[in-house]
Biopython code that builds the backbone (N, CA, C, O; Angstrom):
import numpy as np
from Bio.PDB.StructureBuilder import StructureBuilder

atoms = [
    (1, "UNK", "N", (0.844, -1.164, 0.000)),
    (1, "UNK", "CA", (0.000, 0.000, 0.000)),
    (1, "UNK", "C", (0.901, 1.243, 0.000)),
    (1, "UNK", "O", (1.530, 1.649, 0.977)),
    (2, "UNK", "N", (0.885, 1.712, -1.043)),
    (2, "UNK", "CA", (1.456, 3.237, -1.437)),
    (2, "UNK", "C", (1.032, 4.526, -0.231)),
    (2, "UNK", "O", (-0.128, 4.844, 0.035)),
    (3, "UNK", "N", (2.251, 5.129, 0.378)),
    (3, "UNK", "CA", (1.561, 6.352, 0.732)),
    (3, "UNK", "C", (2.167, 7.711, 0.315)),
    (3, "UNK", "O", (3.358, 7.588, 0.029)),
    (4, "UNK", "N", (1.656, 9.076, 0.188)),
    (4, "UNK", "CA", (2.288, 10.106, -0.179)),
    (4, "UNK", "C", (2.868, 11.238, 0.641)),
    (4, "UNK", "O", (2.433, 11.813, 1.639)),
    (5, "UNK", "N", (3.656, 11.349, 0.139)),
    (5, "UNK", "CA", (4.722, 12.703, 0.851)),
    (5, "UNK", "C", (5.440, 13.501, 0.199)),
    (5, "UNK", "O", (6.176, 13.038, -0.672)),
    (6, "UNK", "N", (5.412, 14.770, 0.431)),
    (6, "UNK", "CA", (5.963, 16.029, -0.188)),
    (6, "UNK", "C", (7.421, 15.967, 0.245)),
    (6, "UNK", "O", (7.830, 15.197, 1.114)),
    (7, "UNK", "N", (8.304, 16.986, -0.540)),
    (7, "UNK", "CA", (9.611, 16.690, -0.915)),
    (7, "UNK", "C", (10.041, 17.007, 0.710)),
    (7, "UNK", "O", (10.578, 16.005, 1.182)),
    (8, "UNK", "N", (9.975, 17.826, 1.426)),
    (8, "UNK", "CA", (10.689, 17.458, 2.978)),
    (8, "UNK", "C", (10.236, 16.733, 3.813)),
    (8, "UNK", "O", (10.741, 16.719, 4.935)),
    (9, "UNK", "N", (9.153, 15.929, 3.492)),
    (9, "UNK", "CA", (9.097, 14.772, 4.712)),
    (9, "UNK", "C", (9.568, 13.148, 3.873)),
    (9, "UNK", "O", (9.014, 12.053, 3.966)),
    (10, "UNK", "N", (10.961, 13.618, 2.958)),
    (10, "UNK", "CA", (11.175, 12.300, 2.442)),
    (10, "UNK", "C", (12.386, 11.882, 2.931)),
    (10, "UNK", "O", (13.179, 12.750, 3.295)),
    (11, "UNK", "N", (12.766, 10.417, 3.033)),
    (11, "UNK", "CA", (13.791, 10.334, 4.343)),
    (11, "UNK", "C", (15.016, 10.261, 2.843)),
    (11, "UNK", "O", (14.774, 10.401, 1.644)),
    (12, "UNK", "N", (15.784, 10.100, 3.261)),
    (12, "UNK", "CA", (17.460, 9.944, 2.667)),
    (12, "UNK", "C", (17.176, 9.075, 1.424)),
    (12, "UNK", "O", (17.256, 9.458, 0.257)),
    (13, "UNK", "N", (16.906, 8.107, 1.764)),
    (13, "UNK", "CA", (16.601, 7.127, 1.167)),
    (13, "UNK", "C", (15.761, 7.104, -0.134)),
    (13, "UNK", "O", (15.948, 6.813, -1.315)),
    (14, "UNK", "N", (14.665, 7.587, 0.710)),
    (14, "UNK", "CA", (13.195, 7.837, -0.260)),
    (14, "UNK", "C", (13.948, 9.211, -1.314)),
    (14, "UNK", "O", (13.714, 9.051, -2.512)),
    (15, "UNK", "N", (14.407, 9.902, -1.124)),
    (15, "UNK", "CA", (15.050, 10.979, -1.812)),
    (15, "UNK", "C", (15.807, 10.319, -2.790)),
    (15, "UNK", "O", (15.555, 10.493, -3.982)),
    (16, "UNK", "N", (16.944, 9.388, -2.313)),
    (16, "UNK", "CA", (17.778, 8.567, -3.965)),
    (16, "UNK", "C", (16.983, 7.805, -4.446)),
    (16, "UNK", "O", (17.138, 7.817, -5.667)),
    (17, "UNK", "N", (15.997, 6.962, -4.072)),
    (17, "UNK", "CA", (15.329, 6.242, -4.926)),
    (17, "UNK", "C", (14.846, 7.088, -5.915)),
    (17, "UNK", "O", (14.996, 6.857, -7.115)),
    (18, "UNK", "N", (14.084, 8.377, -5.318)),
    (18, "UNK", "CA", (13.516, 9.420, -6.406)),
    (18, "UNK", "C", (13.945, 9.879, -7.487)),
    (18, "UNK", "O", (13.403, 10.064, -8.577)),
    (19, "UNK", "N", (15.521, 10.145, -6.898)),
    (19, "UNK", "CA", (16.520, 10.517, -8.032)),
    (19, "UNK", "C", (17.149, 9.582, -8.748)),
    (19, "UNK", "O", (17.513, 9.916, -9.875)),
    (20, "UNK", "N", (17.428, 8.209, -8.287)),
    (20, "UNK", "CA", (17.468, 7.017, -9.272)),
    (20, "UNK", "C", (16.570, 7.340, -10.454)),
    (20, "UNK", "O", (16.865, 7.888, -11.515)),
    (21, "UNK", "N", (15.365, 6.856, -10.008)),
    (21, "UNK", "CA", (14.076, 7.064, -11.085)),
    (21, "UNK", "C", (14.440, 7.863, -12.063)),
    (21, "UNK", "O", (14.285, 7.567, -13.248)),
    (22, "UNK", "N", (14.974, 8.986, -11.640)),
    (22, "UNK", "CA", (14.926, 10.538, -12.533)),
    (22, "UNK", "C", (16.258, 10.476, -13.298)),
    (22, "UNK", "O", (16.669, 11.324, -14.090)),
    (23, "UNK", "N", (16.989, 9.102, -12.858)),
    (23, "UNK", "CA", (18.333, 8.961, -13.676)),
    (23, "UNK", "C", (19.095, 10.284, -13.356)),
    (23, "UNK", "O", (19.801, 10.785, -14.232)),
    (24, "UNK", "N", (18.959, 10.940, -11.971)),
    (24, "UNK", "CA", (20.086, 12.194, -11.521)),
    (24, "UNK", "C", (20.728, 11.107, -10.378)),
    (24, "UNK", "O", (20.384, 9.987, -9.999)),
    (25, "UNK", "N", (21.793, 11.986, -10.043)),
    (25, "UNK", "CA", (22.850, 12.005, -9.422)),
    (25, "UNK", "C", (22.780, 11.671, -7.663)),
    (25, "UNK", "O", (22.496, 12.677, -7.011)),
    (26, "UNK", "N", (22.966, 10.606, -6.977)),
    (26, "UNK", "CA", (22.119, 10.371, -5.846)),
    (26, "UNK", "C", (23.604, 10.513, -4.721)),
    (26, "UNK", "O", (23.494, 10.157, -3.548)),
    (27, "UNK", "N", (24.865, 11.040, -5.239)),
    (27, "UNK", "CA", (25.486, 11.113, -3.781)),
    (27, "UNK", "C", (24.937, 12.636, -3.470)),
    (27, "UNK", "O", (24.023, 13.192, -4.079)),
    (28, "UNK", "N", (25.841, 13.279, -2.187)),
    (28, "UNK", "CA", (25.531, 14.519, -1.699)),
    (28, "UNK", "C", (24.759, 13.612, -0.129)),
    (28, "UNK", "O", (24.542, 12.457, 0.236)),
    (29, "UNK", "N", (24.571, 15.020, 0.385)),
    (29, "UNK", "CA", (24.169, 14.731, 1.849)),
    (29, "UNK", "C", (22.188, 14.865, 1.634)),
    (29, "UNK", "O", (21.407, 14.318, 0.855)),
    (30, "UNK", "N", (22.077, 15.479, 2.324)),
    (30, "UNK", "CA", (20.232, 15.285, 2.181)),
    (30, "UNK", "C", (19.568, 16.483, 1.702)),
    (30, "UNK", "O", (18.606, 16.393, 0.938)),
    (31, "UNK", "N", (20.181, 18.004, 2.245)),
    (31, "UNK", "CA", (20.179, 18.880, 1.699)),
    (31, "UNK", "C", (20.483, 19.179, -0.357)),
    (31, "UNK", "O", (19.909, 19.817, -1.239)),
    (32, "UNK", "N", (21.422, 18.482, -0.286)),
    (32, "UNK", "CA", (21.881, 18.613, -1.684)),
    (32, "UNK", "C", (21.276, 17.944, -2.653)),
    (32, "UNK", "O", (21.430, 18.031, -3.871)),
    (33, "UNK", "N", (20.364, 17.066, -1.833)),
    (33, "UNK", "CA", (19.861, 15.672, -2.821)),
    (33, "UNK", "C", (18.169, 16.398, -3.073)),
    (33, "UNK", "O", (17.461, 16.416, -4.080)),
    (34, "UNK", "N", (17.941, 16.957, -1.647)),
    (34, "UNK", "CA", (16.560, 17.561, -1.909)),
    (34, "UNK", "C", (16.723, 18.636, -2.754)),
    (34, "UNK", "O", (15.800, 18.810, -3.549)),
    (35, "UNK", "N", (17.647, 19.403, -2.795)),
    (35, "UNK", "CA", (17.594, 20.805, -3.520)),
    (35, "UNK", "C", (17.832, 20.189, -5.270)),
    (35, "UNK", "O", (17.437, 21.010, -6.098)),
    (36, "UNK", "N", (18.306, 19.124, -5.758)),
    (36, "UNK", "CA", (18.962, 18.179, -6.761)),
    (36, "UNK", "C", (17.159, 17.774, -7.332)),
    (36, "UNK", "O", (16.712, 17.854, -8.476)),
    (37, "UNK", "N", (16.695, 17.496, -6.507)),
    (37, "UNK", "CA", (15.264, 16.641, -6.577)),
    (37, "UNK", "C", (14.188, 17.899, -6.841)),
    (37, "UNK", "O", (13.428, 17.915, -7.809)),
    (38, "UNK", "N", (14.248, 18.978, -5.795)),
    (38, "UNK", "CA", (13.416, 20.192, -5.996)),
    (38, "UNK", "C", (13.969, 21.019, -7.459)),
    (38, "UNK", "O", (13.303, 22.018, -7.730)),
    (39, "UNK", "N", (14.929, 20.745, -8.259)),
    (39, "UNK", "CA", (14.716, 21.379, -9.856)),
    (39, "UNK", "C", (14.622, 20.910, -10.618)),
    (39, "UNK", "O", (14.747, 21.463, -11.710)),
    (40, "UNK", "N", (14.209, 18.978, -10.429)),
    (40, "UNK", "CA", (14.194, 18.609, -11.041)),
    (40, "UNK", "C", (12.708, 18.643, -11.456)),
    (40, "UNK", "O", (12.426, 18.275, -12.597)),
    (41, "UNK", "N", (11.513, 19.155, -10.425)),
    (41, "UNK", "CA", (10.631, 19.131, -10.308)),
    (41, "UNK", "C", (10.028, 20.253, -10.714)),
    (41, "UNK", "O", (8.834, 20.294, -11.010)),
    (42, "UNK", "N", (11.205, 21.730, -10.777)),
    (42, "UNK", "CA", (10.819, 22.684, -11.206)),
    (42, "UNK", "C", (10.728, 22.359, -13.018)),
    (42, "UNK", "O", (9.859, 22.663, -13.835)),
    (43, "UNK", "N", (12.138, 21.558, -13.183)),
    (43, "UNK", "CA", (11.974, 21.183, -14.779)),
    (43, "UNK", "C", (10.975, 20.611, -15.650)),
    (43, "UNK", "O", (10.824, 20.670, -16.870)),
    (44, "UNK", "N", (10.018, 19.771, -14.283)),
    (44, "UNK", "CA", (8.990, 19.039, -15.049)),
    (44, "UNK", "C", (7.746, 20.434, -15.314)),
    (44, "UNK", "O", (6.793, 20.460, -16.091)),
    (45, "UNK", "N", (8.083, 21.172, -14.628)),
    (45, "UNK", "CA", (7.047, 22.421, -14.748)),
    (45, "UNK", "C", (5.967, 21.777, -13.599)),
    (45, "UNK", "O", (4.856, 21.373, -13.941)),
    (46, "UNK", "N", (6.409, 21.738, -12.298)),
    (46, "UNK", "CA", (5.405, 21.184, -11.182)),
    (46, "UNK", "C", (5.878, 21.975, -10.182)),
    (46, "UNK", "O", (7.066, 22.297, -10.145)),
    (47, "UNK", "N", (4.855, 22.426, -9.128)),
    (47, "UNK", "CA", (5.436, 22.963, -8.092)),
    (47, "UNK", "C", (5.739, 22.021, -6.768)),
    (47, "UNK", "O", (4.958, 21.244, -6.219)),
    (48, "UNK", "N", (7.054, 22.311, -6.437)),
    (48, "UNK", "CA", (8.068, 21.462, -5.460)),
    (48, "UNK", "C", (7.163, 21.730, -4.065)),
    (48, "UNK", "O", (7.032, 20.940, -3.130)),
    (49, "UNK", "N", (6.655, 22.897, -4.179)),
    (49, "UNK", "CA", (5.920, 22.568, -2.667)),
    (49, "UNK", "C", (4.692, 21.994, -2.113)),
    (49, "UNK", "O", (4.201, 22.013, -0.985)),
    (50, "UNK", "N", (4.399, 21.568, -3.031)),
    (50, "UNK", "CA", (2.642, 20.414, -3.126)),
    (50, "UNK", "C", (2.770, 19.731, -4.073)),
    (50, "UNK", "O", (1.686, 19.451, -4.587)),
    (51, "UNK", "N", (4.206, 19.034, -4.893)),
    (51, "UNK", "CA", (4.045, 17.880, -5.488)),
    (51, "UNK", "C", (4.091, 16.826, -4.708)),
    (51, "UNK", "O", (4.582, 17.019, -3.595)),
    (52, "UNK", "N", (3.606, 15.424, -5.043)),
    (52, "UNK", "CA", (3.456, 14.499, -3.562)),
    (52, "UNK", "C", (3.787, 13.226, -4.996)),
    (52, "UNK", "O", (3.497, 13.024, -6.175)),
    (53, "UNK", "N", (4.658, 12.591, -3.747)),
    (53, "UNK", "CA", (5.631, 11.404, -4.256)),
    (53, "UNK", "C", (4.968, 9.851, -3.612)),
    (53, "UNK", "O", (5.151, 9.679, -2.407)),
    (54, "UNK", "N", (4.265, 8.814, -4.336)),
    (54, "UNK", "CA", (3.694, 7.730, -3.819)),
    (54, "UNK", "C", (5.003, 6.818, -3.349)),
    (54, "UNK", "O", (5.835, 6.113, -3.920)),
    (55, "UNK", "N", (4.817, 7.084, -2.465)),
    (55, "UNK", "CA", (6.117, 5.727, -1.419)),
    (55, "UNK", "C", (5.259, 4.500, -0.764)),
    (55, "UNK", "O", (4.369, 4.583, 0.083)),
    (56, "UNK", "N", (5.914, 3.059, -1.559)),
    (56, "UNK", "CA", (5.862, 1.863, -1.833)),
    (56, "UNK", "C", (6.485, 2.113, -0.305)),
    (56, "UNK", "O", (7.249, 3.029, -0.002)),
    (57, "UNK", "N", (5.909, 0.948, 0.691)),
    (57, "UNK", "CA", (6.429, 0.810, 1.992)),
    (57, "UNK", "C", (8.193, -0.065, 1.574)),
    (57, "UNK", "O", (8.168, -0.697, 0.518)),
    (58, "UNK", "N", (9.091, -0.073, 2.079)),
    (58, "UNK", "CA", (10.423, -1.130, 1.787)),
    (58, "UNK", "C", (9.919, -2.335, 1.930)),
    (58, "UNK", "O", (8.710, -2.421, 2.143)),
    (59, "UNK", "N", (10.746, -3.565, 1.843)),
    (59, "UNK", "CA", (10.806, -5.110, 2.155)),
    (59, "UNK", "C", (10.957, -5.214, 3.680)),
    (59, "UNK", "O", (10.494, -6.117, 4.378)),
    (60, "UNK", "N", (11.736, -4.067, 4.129)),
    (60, "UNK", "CA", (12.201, -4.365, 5.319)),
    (60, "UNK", "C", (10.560, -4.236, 6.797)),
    (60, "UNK", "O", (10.414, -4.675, 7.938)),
    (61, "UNK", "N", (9.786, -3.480, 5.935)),
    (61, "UNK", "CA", (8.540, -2.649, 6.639)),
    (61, "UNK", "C", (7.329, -3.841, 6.579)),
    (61, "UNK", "O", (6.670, -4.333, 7.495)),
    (62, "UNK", "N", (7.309, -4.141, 4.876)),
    (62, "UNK", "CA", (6.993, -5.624, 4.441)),
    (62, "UNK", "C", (7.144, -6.402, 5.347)),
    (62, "UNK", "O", (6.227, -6.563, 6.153)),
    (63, "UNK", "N", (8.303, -7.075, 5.460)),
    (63, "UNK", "CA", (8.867, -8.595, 5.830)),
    (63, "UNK", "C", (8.372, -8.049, 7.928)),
    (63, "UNK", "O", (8.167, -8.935, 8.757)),
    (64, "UNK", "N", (8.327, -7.131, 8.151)),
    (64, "UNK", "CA", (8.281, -6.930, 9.908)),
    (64, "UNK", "C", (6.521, -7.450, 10.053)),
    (64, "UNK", "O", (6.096, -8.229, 10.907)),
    (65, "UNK", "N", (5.644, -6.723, 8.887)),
    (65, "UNK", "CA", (4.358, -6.571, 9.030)),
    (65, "UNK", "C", (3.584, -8.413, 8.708)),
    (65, "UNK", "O", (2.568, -8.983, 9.107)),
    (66, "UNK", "N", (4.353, -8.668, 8.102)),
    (66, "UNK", "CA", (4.041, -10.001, 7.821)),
    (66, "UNK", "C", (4.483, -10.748, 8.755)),
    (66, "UNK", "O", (3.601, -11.376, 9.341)),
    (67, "UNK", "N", (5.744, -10.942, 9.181)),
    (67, "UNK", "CA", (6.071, -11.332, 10.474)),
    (67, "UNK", "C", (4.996, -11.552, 11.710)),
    (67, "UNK", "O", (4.722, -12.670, 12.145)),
    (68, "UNK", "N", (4.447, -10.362, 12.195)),
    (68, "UNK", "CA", (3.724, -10.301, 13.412)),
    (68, "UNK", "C", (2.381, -10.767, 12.723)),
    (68, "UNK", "O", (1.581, -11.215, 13.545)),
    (69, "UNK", "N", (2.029, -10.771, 11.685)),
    (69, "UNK", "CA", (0.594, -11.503, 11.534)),
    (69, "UNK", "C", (0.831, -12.963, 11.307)),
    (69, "UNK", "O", (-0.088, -13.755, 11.101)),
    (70, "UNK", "N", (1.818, -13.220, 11.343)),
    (70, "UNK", "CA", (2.214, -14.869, 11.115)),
    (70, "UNK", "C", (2.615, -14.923, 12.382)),
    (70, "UNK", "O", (3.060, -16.069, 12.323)),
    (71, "UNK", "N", (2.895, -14.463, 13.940)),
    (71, "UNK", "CA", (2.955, -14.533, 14.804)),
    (71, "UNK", "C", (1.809, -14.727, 15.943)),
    (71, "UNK", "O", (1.809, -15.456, 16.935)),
    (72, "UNK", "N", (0.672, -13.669, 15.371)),
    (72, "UNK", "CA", (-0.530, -13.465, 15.581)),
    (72, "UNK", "C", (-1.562, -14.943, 14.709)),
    (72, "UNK", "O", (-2.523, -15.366, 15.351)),
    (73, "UNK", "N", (-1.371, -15.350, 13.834)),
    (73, "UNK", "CA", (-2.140, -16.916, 13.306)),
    (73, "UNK", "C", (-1.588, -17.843, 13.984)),
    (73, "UNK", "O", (-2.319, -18.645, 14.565)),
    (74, "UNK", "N", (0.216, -17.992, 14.101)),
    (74, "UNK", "CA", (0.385, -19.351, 14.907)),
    (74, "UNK", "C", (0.146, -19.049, 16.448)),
    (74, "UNK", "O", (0.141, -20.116, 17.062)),
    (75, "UNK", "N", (0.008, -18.292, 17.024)),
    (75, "UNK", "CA", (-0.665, -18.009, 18.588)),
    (75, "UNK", "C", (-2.105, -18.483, 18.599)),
    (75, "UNK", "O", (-2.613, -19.176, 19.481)),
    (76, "UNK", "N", (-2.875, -17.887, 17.183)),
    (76, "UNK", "CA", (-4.794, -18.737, 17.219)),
    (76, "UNK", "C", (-4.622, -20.576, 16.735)),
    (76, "UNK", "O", (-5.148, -21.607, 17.155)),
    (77, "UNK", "N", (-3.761, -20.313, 15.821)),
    (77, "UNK", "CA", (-3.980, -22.171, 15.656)),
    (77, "UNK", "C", (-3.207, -23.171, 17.144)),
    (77, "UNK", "O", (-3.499, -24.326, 17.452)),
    (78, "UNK", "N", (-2.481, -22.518, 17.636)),
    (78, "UNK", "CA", (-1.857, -23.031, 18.785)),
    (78, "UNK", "C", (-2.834, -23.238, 20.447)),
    (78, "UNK", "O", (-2.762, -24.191, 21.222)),
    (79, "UNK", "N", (-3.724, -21.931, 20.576)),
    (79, "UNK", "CA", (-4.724, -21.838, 21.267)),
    (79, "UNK", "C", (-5.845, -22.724, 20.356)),
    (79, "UNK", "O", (-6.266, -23.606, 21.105)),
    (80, "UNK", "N", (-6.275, -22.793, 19.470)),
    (80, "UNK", "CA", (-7.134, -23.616, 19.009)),
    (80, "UNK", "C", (-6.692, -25.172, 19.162)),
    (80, "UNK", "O", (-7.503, -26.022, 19.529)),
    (81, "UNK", "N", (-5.673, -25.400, 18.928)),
    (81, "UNK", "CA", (-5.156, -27.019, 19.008)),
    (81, "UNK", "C", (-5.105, -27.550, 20.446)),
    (81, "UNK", "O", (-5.479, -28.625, 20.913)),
    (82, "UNK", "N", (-4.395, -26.225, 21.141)),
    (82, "UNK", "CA", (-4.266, -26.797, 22.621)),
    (82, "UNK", "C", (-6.010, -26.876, 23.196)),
    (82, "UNK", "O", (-6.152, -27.813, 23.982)),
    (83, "UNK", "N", (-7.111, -26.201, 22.982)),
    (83, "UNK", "CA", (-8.067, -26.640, 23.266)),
    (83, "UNK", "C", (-8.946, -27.993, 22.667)),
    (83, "UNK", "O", (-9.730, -28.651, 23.351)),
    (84, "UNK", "N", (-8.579, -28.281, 21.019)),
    (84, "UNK", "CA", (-8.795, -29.278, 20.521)),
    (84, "UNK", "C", (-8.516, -31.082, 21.487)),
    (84, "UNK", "O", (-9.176, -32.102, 21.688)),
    (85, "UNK", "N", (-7.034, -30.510, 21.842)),
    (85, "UNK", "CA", (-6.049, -31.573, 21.996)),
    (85, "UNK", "C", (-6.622, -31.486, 23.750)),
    (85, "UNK", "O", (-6.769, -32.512, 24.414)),
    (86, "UNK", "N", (-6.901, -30.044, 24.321)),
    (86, "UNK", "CA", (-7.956, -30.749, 25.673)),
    (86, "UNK", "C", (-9.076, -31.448, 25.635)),
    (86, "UNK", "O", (-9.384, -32.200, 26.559)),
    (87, "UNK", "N", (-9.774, -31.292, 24.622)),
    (87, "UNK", "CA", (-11.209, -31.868, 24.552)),
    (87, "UNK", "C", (-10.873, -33.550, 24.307)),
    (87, "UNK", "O", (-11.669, -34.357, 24.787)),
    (88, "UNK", "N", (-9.797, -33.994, 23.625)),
    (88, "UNK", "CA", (-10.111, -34.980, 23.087)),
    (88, "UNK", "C", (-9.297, -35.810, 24.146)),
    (88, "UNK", "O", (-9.558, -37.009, 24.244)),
    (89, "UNK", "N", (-8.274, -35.221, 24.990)),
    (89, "UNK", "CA", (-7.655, -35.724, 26.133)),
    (89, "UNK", "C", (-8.843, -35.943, 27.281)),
    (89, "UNK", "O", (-8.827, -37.107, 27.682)),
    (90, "UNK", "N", (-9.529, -35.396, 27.705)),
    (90, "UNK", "CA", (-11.048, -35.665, 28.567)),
    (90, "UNK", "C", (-12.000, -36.541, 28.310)),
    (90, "UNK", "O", (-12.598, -37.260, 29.111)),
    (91, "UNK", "N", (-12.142, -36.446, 26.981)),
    (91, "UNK", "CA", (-12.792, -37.463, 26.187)),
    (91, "UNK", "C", (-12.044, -38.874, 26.677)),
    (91, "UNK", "O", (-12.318, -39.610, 27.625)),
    (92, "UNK", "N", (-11.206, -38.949, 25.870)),
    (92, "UNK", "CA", (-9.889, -40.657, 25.946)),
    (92, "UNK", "C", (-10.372, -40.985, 27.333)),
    (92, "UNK", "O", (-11.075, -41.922, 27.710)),
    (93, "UNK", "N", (-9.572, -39.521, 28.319)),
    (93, "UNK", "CA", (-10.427, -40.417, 29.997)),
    (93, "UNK", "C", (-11.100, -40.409, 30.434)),
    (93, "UNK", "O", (-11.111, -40.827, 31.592)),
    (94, "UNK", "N", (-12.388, -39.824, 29.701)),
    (94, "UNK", "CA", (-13.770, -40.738, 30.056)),
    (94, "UNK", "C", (-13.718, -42.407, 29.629)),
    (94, "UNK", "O", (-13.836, -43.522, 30.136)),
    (95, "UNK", "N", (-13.517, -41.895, 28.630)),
    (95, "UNK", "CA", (-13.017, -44.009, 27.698)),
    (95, "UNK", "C", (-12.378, -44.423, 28.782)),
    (95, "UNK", "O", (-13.058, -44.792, 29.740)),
    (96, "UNK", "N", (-11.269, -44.441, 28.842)),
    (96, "UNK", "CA", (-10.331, -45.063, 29.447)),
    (96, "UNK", "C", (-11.379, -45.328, 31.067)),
    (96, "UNK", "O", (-11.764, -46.466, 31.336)),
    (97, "UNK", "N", (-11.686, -44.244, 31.907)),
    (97, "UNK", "CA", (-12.446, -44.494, 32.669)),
    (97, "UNK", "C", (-13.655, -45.425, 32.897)),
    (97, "UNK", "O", (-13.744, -46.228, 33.827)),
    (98, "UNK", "N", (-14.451, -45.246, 32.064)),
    (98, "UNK", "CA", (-15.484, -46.109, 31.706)),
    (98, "UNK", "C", (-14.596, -47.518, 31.245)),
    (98, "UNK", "O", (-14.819, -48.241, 32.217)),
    (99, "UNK", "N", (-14.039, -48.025, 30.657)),
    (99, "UNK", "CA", (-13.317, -49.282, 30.666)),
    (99, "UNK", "C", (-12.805, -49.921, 31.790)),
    (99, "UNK", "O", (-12.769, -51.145, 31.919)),
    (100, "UNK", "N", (-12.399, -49.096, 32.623)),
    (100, "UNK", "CA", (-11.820, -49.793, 33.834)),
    (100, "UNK", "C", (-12.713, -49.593, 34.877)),
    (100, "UNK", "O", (-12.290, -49.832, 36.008)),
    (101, "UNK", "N", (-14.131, -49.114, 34.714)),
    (101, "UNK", "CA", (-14.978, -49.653, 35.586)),
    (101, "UNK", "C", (-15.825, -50.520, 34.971)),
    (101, "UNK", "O", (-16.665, -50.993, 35.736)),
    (102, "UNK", "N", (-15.885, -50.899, 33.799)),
    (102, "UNK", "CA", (-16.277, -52.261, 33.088)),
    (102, "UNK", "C", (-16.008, -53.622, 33.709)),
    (102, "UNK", "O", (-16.739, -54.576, 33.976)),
    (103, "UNK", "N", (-14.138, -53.281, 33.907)),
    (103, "UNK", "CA", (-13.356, -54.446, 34.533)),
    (103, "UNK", "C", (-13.644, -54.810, 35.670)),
    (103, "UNK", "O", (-13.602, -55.941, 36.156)),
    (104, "UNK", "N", (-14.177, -53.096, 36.459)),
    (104, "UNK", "CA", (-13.981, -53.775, 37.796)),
    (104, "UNK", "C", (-15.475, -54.569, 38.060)),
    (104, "UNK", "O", (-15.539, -55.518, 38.842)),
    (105, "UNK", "N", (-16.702, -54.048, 37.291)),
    (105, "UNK", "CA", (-17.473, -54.674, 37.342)),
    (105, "UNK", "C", (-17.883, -56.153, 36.800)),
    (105, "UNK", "O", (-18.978, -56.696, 36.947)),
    (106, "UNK", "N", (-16.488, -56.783, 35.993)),
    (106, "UNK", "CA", (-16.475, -57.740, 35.343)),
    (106, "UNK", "C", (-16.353, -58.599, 36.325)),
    (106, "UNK", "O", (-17.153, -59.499, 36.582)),
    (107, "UNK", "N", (-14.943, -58.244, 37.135)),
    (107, "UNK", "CA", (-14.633, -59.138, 38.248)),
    (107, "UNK", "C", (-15.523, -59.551, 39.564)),
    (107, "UNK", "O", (-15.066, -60.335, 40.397)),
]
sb = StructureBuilder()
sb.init_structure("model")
sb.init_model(0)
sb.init_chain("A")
sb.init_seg("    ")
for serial, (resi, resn, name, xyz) in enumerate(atoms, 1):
    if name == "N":
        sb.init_residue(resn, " ", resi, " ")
    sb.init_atom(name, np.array(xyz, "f"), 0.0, 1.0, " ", f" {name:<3s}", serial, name[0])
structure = sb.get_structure()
């Protein structure tokens, strides 16, 4: 899920990817890269201070978010099994119970 942000709330990062894209020049510090990025934007004939850039979350934001919901399913199938695996353990020793008062009533 894409979200948007104007040219100073873009982190370091999000700034060279931008300028990758734009096939410019991605060393410099953050200042240099935004001011690099803000003419490039003047060139497209757009204004730099309400153009808004769709940022793809990373792999790294990905792979965390998926993580905890695969943390969050094996916690419900684990609570679901361990109650499964009680029911059917109560069950057995009713069986088991009921059998060995079979016996004792056999004898």
């Amino acid at each position: 899920m894409a979200s948007t942000k104007t040219l100073g709330q873009l982190s370091l990062i999000e700034l060279r990817r931008e300028l990758r894209c734009r096939e410019l020049k991605v060393s410099g510090n953050k200042e240099a890269l935004m001011e690099r990025l803000k003419q490039s934007i003047i060139d497209d004939e757009q204004d730099p201070d309400t153009y808004l850039f769709e940022i793809e979350p990373d792999t790294g934001e990905i792979w965390k978010s998926m993580k905890e919901q695969i943390k969050e399913d094996l916690k419900l199938v684990k609570d679901e099994l361990k109650n499964e695996l009680g029911n059917k353990l109560s069950s057995m020793e009713s069986v088991v119970f009921g059998l060995k008062k079979d016996m004792d009533d056999y004898k």
